[in-house]
N, C-alpha and C positions, 0 to 999 in steps of 0.2 A: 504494500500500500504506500503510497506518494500523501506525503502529509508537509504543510506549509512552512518552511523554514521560520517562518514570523512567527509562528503559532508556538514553533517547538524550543524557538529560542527566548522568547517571554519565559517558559518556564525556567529555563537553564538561569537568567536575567535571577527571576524571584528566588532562585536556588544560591545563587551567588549574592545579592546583600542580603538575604537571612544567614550566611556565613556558613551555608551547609560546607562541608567536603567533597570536591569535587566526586569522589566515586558515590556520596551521596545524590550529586545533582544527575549524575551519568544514570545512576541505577532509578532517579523516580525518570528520566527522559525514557527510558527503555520498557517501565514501567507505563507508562501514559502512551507512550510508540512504539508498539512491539513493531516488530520487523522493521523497523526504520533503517534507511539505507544509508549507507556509508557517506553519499556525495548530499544531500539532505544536513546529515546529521553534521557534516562540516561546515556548509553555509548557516546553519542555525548557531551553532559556536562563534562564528565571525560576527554576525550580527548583533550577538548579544555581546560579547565584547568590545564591538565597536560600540552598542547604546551605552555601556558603562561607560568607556572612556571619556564620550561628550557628557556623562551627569544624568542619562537617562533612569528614569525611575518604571517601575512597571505599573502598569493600571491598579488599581486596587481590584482585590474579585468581586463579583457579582454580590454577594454575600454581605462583605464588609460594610460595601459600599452602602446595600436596603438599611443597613445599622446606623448608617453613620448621620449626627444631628447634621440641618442646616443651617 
């Protein structure tokens, strides 16, 4: 299955400032994209790297966000 580098690197994003360990952030990506393919699984590394590097932050989830006052 072909799954969206943007999709799969938000997670990787959210894995990395909550300070998991990288084979933590490896293992829930593999987790949420089985079969994820190698050239995927690279561009989604890159991009999420590159969002860190400019200060990017990842959305809040769904969840948080119905919680959250205004």
């Amino acid at each position: 299955m072909r799954y969206r580098p943007t999709t799969v690197s938000s997670l990787i994003v959210r894995g990395l400032i909550n300070q998991l360990d990288m084979k933590d952030v490896e293992d829930q990506v593999h987790t949420q994209f089985p079969e994820i393919d190698g050239h995927t699984l690279w561009e989604s590394y890159n991009i999420a790297l590159l969002a860190l590097a400019i200060g990017a932050k990842p959305e809040p989830t769904r969840q948080a966000a119905a919680h959250s006052t205004i």
